[in-house]
Each structure stands twice: as structure tokens, then as C-alpha cells.
C-alpha positions as CSV (number, residue, x, y, z in Angstrom):
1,X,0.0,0.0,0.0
2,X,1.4,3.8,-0.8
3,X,-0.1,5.9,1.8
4,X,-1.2,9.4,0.9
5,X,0.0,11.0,4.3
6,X,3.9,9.7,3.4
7,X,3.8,12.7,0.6
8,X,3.0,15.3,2.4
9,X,4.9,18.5,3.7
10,X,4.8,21.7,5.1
11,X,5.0,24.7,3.2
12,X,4.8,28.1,4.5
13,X,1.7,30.0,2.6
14,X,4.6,33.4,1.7
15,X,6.3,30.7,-0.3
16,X,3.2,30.0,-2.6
17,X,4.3,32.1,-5.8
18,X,1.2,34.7,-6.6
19,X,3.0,36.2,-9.1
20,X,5.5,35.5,-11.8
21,X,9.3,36.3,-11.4
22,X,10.3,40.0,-13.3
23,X,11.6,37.9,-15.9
24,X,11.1,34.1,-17.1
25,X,14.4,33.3,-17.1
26,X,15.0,35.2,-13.6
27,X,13.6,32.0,-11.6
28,X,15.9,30.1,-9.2
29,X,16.8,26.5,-10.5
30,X,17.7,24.0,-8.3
31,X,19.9,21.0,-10.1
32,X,19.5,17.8,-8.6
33,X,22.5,15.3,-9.3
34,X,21.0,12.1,-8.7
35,X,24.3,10.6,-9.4
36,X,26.1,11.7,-6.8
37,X,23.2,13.0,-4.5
38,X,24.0,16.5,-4.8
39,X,22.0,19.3,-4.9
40,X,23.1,22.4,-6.7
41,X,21.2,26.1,-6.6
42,X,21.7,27.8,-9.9
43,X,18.9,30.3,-11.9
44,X,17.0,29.2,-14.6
45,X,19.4,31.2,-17.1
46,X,22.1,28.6,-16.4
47,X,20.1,26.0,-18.0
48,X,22.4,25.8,-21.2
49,X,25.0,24.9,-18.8
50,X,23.3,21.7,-17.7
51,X,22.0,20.5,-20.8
52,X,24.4,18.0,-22.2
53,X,24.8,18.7,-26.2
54,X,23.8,14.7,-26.8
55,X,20.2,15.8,-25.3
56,X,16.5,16.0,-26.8
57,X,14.5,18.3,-25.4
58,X,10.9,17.8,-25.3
59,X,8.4,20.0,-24.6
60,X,4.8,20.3,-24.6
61,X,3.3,23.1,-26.6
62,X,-0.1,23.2,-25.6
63,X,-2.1,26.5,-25.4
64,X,-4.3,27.3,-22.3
65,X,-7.7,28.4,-23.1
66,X,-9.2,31.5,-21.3
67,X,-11.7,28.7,-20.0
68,X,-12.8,30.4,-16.4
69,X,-16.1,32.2,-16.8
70,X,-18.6,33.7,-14.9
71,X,-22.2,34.5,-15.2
72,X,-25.6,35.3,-13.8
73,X,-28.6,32.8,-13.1
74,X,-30.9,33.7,-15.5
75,X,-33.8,32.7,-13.1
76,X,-31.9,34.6,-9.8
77,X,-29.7,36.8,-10.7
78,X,-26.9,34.9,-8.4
79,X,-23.3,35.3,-9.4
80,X,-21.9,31.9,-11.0
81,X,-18.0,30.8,-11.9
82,X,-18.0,28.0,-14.9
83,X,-14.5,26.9,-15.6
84,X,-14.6,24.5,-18.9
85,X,-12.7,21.2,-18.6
86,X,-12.9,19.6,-21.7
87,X,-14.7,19.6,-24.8
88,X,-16.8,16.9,-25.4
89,X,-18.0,17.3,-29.1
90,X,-15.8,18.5,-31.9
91,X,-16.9,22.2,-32.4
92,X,-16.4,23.1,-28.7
93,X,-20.3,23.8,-28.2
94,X,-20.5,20.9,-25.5
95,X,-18.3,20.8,-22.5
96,X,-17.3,19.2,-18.9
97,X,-16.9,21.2,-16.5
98,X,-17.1,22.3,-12.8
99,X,-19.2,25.1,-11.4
100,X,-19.1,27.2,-8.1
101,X,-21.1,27.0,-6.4
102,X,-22.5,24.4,-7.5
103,X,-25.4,24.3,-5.1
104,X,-27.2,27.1,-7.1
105,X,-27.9,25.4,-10.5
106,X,-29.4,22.0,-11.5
107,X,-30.1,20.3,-15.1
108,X,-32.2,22.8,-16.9
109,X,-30.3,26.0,-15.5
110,X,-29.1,28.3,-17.9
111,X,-26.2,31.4,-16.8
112,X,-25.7,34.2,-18.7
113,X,-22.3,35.3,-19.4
114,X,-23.3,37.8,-21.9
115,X,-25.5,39.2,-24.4
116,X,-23.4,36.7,-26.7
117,X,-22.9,33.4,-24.5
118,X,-25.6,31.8,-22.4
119,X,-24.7,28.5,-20.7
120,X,-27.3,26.0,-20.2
121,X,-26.5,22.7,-17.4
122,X,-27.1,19.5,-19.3
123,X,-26.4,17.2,-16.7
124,X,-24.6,16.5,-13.3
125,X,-21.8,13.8,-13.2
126,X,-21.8,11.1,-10.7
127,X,-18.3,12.0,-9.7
128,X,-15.5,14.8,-8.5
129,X,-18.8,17.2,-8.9
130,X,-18.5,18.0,-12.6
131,X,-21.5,18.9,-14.8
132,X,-21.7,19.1,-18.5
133,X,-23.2,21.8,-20.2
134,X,-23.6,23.7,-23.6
135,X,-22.1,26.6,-24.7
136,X,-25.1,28.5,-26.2
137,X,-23.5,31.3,-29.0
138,X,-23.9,31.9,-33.0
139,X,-20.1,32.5,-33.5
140,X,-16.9,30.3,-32.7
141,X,-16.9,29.0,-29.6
142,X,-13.1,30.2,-28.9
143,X,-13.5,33.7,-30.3
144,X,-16.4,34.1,-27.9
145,X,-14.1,32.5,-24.7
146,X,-11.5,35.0,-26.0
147,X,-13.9,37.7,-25.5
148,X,-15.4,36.8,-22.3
149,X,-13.5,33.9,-20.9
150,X,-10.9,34.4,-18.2
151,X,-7.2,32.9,-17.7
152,X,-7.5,30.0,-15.8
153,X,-5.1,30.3,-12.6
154,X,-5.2,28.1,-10.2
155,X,-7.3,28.8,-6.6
156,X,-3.6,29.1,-4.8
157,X,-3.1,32.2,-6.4
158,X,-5.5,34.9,-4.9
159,X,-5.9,38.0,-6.7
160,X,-8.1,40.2,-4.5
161,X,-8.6,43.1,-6.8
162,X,-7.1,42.5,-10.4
163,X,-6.2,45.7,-12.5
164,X,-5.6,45.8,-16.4
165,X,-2.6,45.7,-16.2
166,X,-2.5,42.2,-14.3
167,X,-4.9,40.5,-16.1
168,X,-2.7,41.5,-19.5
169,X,0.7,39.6,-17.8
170,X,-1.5,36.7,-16.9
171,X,-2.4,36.0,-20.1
172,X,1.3,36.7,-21.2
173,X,3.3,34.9,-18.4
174,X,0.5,32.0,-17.9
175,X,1.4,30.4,-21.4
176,X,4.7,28.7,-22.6
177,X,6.1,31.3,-25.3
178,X,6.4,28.2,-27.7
179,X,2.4,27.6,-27.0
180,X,0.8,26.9,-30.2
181,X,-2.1,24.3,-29.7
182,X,-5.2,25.8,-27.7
183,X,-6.5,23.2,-25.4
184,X,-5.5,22.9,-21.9
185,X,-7.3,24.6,-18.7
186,X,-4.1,25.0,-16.7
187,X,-0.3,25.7,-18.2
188,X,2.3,23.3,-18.5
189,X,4.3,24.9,-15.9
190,X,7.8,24.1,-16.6
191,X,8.1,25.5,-19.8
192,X,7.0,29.2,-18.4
193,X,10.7,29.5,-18.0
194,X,11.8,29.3,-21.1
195,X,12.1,32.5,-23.2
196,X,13.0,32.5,-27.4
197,X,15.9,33.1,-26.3
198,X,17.1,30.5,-24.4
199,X,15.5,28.5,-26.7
200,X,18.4,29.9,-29.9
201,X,21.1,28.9,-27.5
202,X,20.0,25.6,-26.9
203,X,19.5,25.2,-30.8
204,X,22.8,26.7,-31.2
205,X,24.3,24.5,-28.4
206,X,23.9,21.7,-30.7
207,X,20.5,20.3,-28.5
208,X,17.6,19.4,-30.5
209,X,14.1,20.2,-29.6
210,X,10.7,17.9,-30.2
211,X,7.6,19.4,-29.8
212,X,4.8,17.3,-28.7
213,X,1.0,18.5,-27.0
214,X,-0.8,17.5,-23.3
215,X,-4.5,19.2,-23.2
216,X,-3.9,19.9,-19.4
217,X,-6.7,19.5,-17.6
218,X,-8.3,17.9,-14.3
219,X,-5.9,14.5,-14.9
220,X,-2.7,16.7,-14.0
221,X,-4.4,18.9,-11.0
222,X,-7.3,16.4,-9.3
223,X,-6.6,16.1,-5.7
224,X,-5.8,12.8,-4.5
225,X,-8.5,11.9,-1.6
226,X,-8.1,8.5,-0.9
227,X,-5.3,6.9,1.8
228,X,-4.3,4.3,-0.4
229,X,-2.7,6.0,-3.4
230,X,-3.6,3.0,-5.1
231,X,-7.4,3.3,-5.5
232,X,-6.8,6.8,-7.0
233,X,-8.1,7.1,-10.4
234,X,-6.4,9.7,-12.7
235,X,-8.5,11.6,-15.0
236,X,-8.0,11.2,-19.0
237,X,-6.0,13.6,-20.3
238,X,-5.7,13.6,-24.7
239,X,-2.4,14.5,-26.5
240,X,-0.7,13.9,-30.1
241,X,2.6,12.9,-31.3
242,X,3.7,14.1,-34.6
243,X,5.4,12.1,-36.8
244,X,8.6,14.5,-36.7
245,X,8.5,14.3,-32.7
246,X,8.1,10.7,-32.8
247,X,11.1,10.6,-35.3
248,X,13.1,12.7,-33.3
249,X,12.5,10.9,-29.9
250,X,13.2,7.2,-31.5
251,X,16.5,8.8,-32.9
252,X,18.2,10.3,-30.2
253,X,16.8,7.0,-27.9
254,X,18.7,4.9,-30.3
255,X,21.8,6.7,-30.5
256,X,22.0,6.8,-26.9
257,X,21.4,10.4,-26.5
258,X,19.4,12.1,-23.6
259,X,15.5,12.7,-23.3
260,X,15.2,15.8,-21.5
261,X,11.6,15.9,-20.5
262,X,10.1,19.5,-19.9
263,X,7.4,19.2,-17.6
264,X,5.3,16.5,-15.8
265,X,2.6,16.2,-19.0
266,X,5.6,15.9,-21.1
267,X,7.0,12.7,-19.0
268,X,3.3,11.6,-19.0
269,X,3.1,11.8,-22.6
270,X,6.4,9.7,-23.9
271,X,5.3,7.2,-21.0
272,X,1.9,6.6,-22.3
273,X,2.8,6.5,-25.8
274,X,5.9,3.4,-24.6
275,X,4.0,2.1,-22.9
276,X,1.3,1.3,-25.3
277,X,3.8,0.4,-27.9
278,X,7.1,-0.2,-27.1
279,X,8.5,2.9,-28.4
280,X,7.4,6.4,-29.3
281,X,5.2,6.1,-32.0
282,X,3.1,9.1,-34.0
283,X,-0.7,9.6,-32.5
284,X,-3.6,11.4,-31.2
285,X,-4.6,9.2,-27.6
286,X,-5.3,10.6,-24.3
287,X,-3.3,9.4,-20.8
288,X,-4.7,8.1,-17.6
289,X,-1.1,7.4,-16.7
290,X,-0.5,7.5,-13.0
291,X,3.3,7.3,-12.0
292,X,4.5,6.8,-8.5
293,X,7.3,4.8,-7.0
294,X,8.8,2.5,-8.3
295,X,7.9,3.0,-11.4
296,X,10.3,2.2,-14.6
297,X,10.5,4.8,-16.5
298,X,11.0,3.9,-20.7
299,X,11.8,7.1,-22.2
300,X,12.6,10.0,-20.3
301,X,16.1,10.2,-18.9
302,X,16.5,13.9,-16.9
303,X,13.5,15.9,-16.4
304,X,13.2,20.1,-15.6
305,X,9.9,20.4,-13.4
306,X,8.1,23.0,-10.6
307,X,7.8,22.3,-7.1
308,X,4.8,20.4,-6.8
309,X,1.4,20.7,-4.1
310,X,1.5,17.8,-1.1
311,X,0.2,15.0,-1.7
312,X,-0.4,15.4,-5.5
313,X,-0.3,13.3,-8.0
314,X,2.9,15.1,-9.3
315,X,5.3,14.9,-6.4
316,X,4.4,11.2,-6.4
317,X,5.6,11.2,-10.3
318,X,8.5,13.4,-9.5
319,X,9.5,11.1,-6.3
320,X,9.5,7.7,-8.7
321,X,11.7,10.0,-10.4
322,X,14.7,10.8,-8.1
323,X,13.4,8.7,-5.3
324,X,11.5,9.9,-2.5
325,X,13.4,10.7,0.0
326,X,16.3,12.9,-2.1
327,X,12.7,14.8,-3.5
328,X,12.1,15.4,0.0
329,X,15.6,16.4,1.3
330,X,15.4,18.6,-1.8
331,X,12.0,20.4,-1.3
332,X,12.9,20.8,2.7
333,X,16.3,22.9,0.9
334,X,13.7,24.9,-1.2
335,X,12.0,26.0,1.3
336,X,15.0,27.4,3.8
337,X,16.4,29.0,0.4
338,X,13.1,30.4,0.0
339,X,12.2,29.0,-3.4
340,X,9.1,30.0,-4.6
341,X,6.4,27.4,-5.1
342,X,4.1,26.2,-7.9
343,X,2.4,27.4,-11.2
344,X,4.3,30.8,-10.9
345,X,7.5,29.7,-9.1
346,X,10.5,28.5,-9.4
347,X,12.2,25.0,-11.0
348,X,14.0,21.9,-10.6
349,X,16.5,20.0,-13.2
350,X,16.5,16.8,-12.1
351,X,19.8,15.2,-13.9
């Protein structure tokens, strides 16, 4: 049995990043050398120093959706927050999603988000309190979302009164800068680092780069409830593998050369895909993937991630990875450095 309570740690709330650094590249970086169980505390502008040139870099260039919106009751007037979770028919009209507070609407409800968008409740889900509902608009569905939908940050970072000004850098700083597939309700957080920059000097350093895309959603963020990690279920999560990527990837594995996996959806991603067939191969699937220790990992060799909530899902993939206890030792070092924490903090390179 894996016991949920064994991944859990205290974090002091200042530590819980609420905004992004000044600049992407400005974040700390700690470098963990699994080899020789060290642990090094560099800036995320080092990276091309850690990167050996025999490396692949993948990265997921998924887009986040502005899928958080809110809207009245049309029978009460009461204020309602809708955040879309995935679509569930192919011209984005028809989606799962959760809504707060939930209490307030039942099947038949419609909200109205504007003169454009009206949302009617389809039906409630036996389980994690999602509903499904219908997008009710004459034009796209994402031009409207782009109009009146709202970046999705996660409910750690509290923004009591939001100018302008911060809504524009969320929508800047809360997407990869090599986003390019519109799809996921959260970002891939590891990649926010990275500017276009850094990006030339790893080209020029000789590293190739494969681009491959995770719709983020509720299968990377659901809380874990139950004791035995075991019986937790991870929620399906759909991604594609281009025929260049899966190229790329099959290459360097064969001529021995690193897979440097940006992100915890990337490492899900190239895991799935092995898993199912024994090597990288070009598709469209989805992942219900849930790593924890010990598990083997086929593909991805070093991995550059964010510090991770307790007990999530993603410290237990990030713990099979270095082993739990040097994850630990090395999240106790973040916090009496004061490393910043989560979607808008600071990294780890785990070598």
C-alpha cells in the first residue's frame, strides 16, 4: 500500500508564488544530481550549462484556453463561476466542466455570461462534482471565450482586486512562449521559464528540440482523496505525437542520446505512448497514466519540473523519479532557500 499521508509537507503560505518572477528566465533552478546526491542552486538562465549537447529536449506546446467564466442565473440573478474542462464534441459547443457554487444550478439551469454566451446545465456527473453543459453562442466558440472567458489560474493564487494591467501579464506569463495548440485549462508549468531566447542557445548549443502536446486538464491537478494512493483514479487527459517528434525521440533513444523531459505532461506523454507500444510512435490518444514509486520509466532520462502541491499526484511522479526521500531532502532545501512554489515559481533539473 502507498499511503497518501507519506507525501505530504509543510509549506509556509509566503512561499506560494502569486505572481511570476520580473523575468522568465529570472527564476531560481535548483539542479539535482541524482548521481552523486547533490544538490546544486543555480537560476534558470544557467540552464544551457546543464543541458548536455547529446540531449533531446521535449516540450509540450499546448495553449491554455481562457476557459474560467462567470455569469448570472438567469432565473436569480446569483453570481456563477464556470470553468470548462474539456470539450466533449468536436466544435467546442458541448463541455465538462465544474461550477461554483455548484449548489445554485441543477439540469435545466441556464447562466448568462453575456449578451453573446448563455450556458445551459445538461447534466450533473456522478463523480468529483463536474457537470456538462452547452455553450449557447452563433459564433466560434473560442472567439467568444477570447472575448469573455478568463485565464484559468489556479485557486492558490489569490488576486483580490485585479487591474488591467494584471490581467494583460497573466495572459502573457500564464502560457509557454512556444504555445501553439489551444486546449489545456491549466499551463504546463515548466516550460513558463523558457524565453525565445534560451531557446536559440539551446538550438545553437547543438540540442535538438521535439515538440509534442498535453491538453492539461483535471488528470494533472485532481486532488488525490483517498489513503491508499492505489485506488486513486487519474482523469484522462488527450495528447498527439507528430510524426517528426516521434522521429526525433526514436532517434536520439537509439543513439543513446538524452531525453530531456520539460514538464510532468511531457514525461506523461512519452510514457503513455511506450508504454502502449514499445517505443514512441506518432498519434492522437489521451493518458490516464499514474506514476508513482517505483515506477520504470522507458523514455525520459532527466526531467526540468516545478515544485509540486503535497500529496499530489505530481510529487508522487517526481518522487519515482529521483526517489523519494532525495525529492524530500530537496523540497525541505527549497524551502530554507526560499524558493518559490508552484504554477508561478521556481524549478527543478533533475539530472
Amino acid at each position: 500500500m502507498l499511503l497518501l499521508s507519506e507525501y505530504d509537507y509543510d509549506l509556509p503560505e509566503s512561499l506560494i508564488a502569486q505572481f511570476p518572477a520580473d523575468k522568465r528566465e529570472n527564476s531560481k533552478m535548483m539542479v539535482l544530481d541524482r548521481a552523486n546526491h547533490k544538490i546544486l542552486h543555480q537560476h534558470f538562465y544557467d540552464i544551457i550549462d546543464f543541458i548536455d549537447k547529446d540531449s533531446l529536449l521535449v516540450l509540450n506546446n499546448t495553449k491554455v484556453l481562457p476557459a474560467r467564466l462567470y455569469g448570472l442565473k438567469a432565473e436569480t440573478g446569483a453570481k456563477i463561476e464556470v470553468l470548462l474542462l474539456n470539450p466533449l464534441d468536436n466544435d467546442k459547443h458541448v463541455w465538462d466542466v465544474l461550477i461554483k457554487p455548484s449548489k445554485r444550478v441543477r439540469v435545466g439551469t441556464f447562466i448568462d455570461v453575456s449578451e453573446e454566451l448563455r450556458i445551459k446545465v445538461l447534466e450533473k456527473k456522478e463523480d468529483d462534482g463536474e457537470w456538462v453543459v452547452e455553450l449557447l453562442c452563433d459564433a466560434d466558440v473560442l472567439d467568444v471565450l477570447h472575448k469573455y472567458g478568463h485565464v484559468p489560474l489556479p485557486p492558490y493564487i489569490e488576486r483580490k482586486l485585479v487591474s488591467e494591467d494584471m490581467k494583460k501579464l497573466d495572459i502573457e506569463r500564464y502560457q509557454t512562449v512556444y504555445a501553439k495548440d489551444e486546449g489545456s485549462v491549466a499551463a504546463p508549468t515548466a516550460g513558463l521559464h523558457f524565453t525565445q531566447e534560451i531557446l536559440e542557445k539551446i538550438k545553437a548549443k547543438g540540442i535538438d528540440i521535439a515538440y509534442i502536446t498535453l491538453n492539461v486538464g483535471m488528470g494533472t491537478f485532481r486532488p488525490v482523496k483517498c489513503e491508499n494512493v492505489l485506488e486513486h483514479k487519474m482523469h484522462s487527459e488527450t495528447f498527439e505525437i507528430s510524426e517528426e517528434a516521434a522521429e526525433k525521440i526514436n532517434k536520439a533513444k537509439s543513439l543513446g542520446k538524452k531525453i530531456v523531459a520539460v514538464g510532468t505532461t511531457s514525461v506523461r506523454t512519452l510514457e503513455t505512448a511506450y508504454q502502449k507500444f514499445g517505443e514512441i510512435k506518432a498519434c492522437r490518444d489521451s493518458s490516464e497514466l499514474f506514476i508513482y514509486p517505483p515506477y520504470k520509466f522507458g523514455v525520459v532520462d532527466e526531467l526540468i519540473t516545478n515544485f509540486h502541491l503535497p500529496k499530489s499526484t505530481l510529487l508522487m511522479l517526481v518522487s519515482a523519479f529521483a526517489g523519494k526521500d532525495f525529492i524530500f531532502e530537496a523540497y525541505k532545501d527549497a524551502i530554507e532557500n526560499q524558493y518559490r512554489f508552484f504554477s508561478y515559481g521556481d524549478c527543478m533539473y533533475i539530472k
